[in-house]
N, CA, C and O of each residue as an XYZ file, in Angstrom:
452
protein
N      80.392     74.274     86.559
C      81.555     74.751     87.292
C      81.889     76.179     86.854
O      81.724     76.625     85.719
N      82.413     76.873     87.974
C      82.443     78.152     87.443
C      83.906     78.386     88.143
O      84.163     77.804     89.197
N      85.175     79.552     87.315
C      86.228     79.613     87.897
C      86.235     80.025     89.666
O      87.272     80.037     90.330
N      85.232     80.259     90.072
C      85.134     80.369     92.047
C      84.856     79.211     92.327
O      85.463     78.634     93.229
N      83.970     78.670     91.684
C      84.228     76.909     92.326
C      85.600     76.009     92.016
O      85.932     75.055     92.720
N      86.408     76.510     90.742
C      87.561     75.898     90.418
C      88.534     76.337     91.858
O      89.520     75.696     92.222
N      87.939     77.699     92.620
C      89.263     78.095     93.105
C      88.745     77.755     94.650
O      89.598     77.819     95.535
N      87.666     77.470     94.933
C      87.763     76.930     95.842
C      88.071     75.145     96.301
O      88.273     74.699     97.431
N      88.019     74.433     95.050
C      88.400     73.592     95.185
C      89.951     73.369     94.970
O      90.284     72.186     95.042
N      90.969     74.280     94.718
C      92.204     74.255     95.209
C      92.797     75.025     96.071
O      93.950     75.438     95.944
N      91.774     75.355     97.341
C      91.862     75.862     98.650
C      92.250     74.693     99.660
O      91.903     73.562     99.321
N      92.766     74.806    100.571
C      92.740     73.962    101.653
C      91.730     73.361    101.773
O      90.659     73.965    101.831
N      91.817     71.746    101.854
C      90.377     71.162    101.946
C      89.803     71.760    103.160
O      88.624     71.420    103.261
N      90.245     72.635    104.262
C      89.474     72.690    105.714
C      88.601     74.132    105.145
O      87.371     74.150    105.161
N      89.032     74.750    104.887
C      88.555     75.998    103.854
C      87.309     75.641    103.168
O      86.206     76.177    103.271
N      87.640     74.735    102.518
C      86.251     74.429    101.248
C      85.104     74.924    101.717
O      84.448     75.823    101.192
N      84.716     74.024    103.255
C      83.435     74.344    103.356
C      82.570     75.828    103.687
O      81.375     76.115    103.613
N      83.710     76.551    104.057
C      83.342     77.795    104.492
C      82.967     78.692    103.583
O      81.984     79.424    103.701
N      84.005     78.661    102.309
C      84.446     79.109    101.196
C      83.182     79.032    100.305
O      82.913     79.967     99.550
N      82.563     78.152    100.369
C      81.223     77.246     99.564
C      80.255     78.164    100.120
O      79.457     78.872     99.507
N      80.485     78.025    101.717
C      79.111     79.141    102.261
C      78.932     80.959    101.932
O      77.955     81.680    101.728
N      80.603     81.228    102.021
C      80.122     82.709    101.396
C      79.853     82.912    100.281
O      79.087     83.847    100.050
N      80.438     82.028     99.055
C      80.026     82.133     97.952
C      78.359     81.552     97.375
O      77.865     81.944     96.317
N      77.720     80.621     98.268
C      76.464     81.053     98.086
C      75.211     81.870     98.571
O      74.060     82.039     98.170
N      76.371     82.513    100.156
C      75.792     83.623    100.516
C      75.642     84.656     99.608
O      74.586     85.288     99.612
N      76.460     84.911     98.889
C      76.876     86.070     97.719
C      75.994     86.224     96.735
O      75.262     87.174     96.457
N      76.206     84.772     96.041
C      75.088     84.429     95.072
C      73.896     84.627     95.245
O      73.231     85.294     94.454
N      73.401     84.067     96.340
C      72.096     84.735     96.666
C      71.239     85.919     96.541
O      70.052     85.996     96.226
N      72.231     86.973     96.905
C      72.191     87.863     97.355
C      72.917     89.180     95.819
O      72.849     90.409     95.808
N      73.535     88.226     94.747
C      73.660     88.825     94.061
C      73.755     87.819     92.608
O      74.822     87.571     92.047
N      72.254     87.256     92.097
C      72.123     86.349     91.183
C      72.517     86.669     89.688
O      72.760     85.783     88.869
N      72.553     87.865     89.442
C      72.799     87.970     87.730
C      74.422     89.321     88.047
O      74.798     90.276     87.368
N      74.890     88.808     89.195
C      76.020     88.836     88.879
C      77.053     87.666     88.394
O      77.134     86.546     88.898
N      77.874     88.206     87.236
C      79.300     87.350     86.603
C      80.238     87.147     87.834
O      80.709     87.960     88.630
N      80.374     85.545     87.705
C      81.647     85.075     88.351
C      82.615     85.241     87.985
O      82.851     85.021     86.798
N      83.637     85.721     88.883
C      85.127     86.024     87.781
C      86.315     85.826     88.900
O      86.012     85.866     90.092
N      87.502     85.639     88.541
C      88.417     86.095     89.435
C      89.368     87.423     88.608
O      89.907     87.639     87.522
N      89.145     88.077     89.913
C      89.950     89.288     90.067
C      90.984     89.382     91.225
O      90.793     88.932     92.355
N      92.161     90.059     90.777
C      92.922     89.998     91.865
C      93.534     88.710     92.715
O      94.061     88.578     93.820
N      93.094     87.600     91.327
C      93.336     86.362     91.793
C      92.265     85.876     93.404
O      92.523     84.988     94.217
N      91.262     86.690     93.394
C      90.258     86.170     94.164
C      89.045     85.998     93.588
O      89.052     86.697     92.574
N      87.952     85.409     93.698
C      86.809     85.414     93.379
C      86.073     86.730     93.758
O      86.099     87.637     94.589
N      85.568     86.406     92.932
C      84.893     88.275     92.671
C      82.944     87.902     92.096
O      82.365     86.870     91.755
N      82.563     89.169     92.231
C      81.017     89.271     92.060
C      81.369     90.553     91.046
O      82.010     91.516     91.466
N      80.859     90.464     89.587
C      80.596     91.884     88.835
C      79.769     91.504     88.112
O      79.541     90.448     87.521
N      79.026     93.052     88.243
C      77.826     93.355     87.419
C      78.002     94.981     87.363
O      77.597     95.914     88.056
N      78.971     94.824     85.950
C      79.364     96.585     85.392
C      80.327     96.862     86.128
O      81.236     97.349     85.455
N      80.645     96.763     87.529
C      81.913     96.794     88.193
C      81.915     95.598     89.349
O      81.052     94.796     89.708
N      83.223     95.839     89.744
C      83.000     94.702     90.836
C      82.321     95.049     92.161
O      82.347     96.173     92.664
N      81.616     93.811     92.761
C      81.280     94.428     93.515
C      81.150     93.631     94.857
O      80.215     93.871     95.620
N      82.070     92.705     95.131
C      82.659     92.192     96.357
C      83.628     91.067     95.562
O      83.425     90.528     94.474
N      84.647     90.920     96.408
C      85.571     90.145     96.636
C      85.823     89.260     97.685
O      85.406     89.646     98.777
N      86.379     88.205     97.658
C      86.369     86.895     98.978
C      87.412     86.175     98.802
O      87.507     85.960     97.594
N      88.502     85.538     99.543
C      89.650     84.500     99.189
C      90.298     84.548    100.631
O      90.203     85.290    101.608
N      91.169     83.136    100.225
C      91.194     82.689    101.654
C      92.346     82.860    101.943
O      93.073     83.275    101.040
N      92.967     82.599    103.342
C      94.268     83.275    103.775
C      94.778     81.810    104.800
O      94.137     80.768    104.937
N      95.757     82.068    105.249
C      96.251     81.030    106.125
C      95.674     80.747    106.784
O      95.305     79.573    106.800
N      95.228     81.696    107.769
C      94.689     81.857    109.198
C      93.489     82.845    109.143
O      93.093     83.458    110.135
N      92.775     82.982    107.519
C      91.399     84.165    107.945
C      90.856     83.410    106.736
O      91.222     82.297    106.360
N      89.653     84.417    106.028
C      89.002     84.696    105.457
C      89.328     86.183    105.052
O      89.802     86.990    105.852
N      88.928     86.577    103.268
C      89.039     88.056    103.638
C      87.635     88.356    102.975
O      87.287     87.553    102.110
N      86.952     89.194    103.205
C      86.472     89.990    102.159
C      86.306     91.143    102.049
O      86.299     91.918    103.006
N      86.118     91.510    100.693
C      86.525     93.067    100.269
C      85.276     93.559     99.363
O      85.025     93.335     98.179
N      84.480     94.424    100.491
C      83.319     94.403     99.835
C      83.667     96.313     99.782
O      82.609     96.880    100.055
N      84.519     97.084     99.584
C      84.962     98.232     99.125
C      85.022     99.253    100.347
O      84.016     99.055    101.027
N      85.525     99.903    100.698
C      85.632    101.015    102.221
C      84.473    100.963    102.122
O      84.008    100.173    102.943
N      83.237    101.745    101.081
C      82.218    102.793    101.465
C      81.228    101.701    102.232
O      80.338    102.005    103.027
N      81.653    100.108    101.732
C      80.550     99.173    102.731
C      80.815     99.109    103.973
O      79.983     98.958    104.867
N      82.124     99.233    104.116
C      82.613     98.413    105.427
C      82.323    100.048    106.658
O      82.293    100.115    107.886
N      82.162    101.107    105.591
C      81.746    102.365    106.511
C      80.470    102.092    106.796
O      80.013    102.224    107.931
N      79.739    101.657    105.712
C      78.162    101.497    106.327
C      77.770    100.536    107.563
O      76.866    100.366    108.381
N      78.670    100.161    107.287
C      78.478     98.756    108.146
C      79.347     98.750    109.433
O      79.689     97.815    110.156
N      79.520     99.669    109.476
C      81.016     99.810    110.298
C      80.721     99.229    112.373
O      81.424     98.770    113.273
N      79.518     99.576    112.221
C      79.366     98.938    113.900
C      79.277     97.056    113.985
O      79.373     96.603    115.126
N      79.112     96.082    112.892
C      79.264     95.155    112.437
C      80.508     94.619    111.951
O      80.886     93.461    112.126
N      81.019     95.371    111.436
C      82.217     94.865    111.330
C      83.723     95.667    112.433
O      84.903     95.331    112.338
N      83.437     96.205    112.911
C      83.936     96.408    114.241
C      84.554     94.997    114.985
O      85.691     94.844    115.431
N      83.539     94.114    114.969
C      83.824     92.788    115.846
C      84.718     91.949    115.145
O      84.790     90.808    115.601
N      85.614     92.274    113.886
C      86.318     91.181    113.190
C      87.616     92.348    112.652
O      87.498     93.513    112.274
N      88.586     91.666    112.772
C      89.833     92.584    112.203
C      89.399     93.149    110.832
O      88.905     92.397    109.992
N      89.591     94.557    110.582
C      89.686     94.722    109.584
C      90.476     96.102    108.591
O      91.425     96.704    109.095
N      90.086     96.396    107.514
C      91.343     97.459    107.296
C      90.196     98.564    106.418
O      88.968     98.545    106.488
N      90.919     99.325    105.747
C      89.999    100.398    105.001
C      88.797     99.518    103.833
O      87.599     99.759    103.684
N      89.635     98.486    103.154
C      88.990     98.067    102.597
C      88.349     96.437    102.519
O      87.746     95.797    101.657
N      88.818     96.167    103.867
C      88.750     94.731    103.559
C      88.618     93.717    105.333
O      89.302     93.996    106.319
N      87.640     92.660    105.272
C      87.015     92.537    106.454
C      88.251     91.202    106.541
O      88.844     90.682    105.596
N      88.352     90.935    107.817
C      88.822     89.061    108.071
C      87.961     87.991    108.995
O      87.811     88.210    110.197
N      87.581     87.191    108.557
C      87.627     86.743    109.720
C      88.156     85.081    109.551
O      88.067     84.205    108.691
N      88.695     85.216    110.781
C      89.580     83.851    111.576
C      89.007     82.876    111.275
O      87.811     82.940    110.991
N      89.692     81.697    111.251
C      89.277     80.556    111.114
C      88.456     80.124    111.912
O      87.509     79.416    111.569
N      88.754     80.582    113.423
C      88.107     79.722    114.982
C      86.813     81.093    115.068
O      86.296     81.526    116.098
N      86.566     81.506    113.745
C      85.398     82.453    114.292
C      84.057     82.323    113.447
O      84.208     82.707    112.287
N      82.447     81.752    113.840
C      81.749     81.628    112.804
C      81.660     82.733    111.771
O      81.600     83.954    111.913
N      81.667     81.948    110.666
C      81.102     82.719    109.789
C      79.787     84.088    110.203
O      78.884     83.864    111.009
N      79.901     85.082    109.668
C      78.662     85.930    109.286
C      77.850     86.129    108.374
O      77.700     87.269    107.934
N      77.307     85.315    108.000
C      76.725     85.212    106.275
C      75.781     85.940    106.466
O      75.315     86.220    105.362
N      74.830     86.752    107.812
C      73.757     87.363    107.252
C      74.902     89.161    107.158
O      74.262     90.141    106.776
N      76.010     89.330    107.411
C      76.550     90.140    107.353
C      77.028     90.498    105.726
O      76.754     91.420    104.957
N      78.003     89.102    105.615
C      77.997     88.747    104.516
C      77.220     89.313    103.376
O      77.796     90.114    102.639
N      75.895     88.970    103.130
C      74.717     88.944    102.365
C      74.422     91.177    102.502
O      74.244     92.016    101.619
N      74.506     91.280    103.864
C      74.205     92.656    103.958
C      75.023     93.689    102.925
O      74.645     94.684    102.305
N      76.249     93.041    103.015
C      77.540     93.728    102.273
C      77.547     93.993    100.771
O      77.751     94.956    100.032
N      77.161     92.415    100.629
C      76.723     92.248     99.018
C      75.881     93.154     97.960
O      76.068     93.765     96.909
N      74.523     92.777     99.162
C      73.254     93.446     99.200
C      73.845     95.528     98.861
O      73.787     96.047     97.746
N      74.178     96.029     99.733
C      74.791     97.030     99.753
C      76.055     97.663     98.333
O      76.330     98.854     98.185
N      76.366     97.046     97.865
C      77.417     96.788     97.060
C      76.364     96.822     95.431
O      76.539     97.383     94.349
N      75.679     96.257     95.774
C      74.855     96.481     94.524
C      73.815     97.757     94.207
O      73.603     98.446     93.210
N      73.170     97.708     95.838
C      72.377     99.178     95.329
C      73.177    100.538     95.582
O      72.819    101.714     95.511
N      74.539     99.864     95.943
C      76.163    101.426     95.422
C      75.548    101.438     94.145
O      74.561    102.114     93.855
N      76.237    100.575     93.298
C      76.400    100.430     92.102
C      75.119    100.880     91.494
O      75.180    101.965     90.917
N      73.910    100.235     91.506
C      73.279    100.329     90.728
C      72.511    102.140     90.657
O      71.620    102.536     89.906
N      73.149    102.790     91.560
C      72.749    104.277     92.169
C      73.780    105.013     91.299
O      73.610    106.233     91.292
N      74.741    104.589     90.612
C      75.668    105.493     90.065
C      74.706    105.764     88.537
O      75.126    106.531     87.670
């Protein structure tokens, strides 16, 4: 058990399952990163953070930092979002290969500094 699985299991049980999928989209996509919560969300770091995910009433968020959501910006176009941080709705599938892209991206930021 790791504190992102602690915190998704005191999510809304309707949540869980979704919650389960980005976080092993993540994992995947970012394996010898530390689980942690930050910001009281589950977080991905390795030397800094380098995406964030937690759940909302009525969304999903994640916060994979402006400079991703610029790269990515014709993709995430299709889901509300803000400078730093994507949503998506409950009544909307998941994007996990988006997801994974973000991650993916987030690490070779990082690992370029």
């Amino acid at each position: 058990m790791t504190v992102i699985d602690d915190y998704i299991q005191t999510a809304a049980p309707a949540k869980q399952p979704r919650l389960r999928q980005i976080q092993a989209a993540i994992k995947a996509e970012l394996p010898d990163a530390t689980e942690k919560l930050s910001y009281n969300m589950p977080t991905y770091w390795q030397g800094h953070n380098l995406i964030h995910f937690a759940a909302f009433k009525h969304h999903i968020g994640i916060y994979p930092t402006p400079s991703a959501l610029v790269a990515f910006a014709d993709a995430v176009a299709d889901f509300p979002h803000s400078k730093g941080a994507m949503q998506i709705p409950d009544d909307r599938e998941l994007p996990l290969d988006l997801i994974r892209r973000l991650a993916r991206f987030r690490l070779a930021e990082e690992q370029g500094h």
